[in-house]
Every structure is written in C-alpha cells, then in structure tokens.
N, C-alpha and C positions, 0 to 999 in steps of 0.2 A: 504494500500500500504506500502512494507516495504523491500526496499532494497539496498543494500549498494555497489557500483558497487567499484573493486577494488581499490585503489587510491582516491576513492572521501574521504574525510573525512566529517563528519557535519561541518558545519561552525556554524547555529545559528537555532534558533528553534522560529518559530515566533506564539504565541497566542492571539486568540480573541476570542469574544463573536458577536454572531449576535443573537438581538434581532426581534423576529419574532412578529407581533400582534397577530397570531391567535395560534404558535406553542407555543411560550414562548422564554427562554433562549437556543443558540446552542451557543457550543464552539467548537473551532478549531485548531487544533496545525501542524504545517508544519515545518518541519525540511528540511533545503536546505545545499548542497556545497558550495562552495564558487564561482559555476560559475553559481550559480542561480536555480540548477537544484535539481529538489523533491527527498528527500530519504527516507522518512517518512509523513503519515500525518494521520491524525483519529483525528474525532469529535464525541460530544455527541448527546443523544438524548434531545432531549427538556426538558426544566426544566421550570417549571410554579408554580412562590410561588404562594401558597394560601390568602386571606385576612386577618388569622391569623396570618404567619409567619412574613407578610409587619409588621404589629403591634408591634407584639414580638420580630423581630430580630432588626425595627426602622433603624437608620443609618448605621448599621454593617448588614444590610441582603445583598448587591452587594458582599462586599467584600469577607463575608460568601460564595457568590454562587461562583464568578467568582474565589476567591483564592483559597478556598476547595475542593469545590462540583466538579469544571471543571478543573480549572489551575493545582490543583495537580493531578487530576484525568488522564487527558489528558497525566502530564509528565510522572506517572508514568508506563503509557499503553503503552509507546514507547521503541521499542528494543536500539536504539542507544541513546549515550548520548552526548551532544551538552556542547560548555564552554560557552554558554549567548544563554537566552532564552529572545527574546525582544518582548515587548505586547506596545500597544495601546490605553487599556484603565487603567485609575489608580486604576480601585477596582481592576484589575488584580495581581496588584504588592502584594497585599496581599499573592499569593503564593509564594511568597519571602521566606515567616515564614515558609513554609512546604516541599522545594523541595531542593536540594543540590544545582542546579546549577544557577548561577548567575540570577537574573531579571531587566532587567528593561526596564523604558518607554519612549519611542520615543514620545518626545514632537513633538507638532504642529511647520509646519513650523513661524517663528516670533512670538512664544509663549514670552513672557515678562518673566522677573525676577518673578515677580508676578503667576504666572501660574505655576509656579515649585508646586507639592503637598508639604503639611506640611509633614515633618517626613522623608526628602529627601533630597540626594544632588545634586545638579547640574552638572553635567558632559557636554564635548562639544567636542566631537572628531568625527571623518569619516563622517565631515560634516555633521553634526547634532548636536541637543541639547536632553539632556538623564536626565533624575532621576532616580537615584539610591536610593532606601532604606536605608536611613540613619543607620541602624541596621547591613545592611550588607557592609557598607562601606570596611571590609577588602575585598571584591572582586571589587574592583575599578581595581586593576593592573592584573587582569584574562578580566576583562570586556574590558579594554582597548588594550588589547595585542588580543584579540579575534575580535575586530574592526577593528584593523589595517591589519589583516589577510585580512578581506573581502575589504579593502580601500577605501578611499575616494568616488569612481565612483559608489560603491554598493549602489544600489535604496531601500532603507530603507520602505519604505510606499507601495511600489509593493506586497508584499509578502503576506500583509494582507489584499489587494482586492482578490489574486487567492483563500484564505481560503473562504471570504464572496460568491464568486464564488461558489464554488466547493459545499460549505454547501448547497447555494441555488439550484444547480442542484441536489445532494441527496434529499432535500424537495420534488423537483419534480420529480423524478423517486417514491419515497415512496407512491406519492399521487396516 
C-alpha cells in the first residue's frame, strides 16, 4: 500500500517485529499522518536464524536481525520519508546506525529510570517516555519538534497493534 493523499504529510513511521513460533521473524513498518490514517506500510517475509547463526552472532544476533536484516530493510522499501520512525522493541533501535531518519523507542507505560536501554537517552515528551540512541543525540530537537506535531492526545502504542494485525492477517491469507 502506498499512497500519499494531497495534504497529508507523514507524520511518523512506526516499526516492529512479530515473532511467529512456527514462521520465525516478521517485521513491519507503517507510516501514518498525523490524523492516524495509513500512507504506507510493507512487511517482510519470515526470517528464521539457524542454530548456527544463534551461536555465532550470540548477543548481537536481535539487533543484527531487527536493525539490519528488517528495520533498515523495511525503511528503505518505503517511497515516502517520515522525521521519527518510533519502534517498540530495543534491538530495533539498532537501525539507528543504518537509516537517516531519526529512531526511537517508546518505552512501557511506568517503565523506571532503570529500564531506559544502556547507550540511550531519556526523553519524555507527547506524553510518553522515549530513548533515544545516545549516538544520535543530535536529533533530539527533529524528534521532538516531530512529536509535538502529532500532540499530546496521539495514541503512541495503537499503531503497532494495527502492524501485529495486519502481519497476522497476511500469514493467513499466504497459508
């Protein structure tokens, strides 16, 4: 799906990963307006490491999959380009290192000090709590100017049930 009705502009680009037991890894990327409504979205096909790669890639195989293999892959596949792409899970944030436009993660509601990822900053704005990749700290004032856009009332954690959604009804039409 991929179209960009006159006047809407992207607002944010939300990615995840839905872990399947029997398919493997799907990722998912949905690009919205700012009144909630789809402009873009495409997901991958299944990614299932092997018992070698678990071995070999050790604590950097998530990051490896969800930053690389999906998060960049995903952004790159999309025609429009968004100022903050917000994910959910934190090996996501790994495609921080690989894509131009801002990432970050939408912590748990009453997430602690404590639950911030290492290597990240803390951000707290349009009601919510956010880490940012401490790397990419100079887009803190793009990140935040691009929340204020969607405000306060923008339901932050909706966006990435319609992906989990949408993924799983693709499973079941493929089956």
């Amino acid at each position: 799906m991929s179209q960009a009705p006159s006047g809407a502009e992207p607002a944010a680009g939300f990615l995840t990963v839905v872990d399947s037991p029997v398919q493997g890894l799907l990722g998912g990327y949905l690009i919205l307006n700012a009144l909630g409504r789809p402009l873009e979205f495409h997901c991958t096909a299944p990614i299932k490491p092997n018992r070698a790669q678990e071995i070999l890639y050790g604590a950097t195989l998530l990051p490896f999959i969800y930053g690389e293999q999906i998060g960049q892959t995903l952004v790159r596949a999309t025609q429009l380009k968004v100022p903050l792409i917000v994910a959910e899970l934190t090996p996501m944030l790994a495609a921080a290192e690989l894509v131009k436009e801002p990432v970050v993660l939408l912590l748990p509601n009453g997430a602690g000090q404590g639950s911030v990822p290492v290597g990240t900053l803390l951000l707290e704005a349009a009601g919510a709590r956010w880490a940012l990749p401490a790397h990419r700290q100079s887009d803190r004032t793009m990140v935040l100017e691009a929340m204020t856009r969607l405000g306060d009332s923008f339901d932050w954690p909706e966006p990435f049930g319609r992906i989990r959604d949408a993924i799983g009804e693709a499973q079941r039409a493929a089956a």
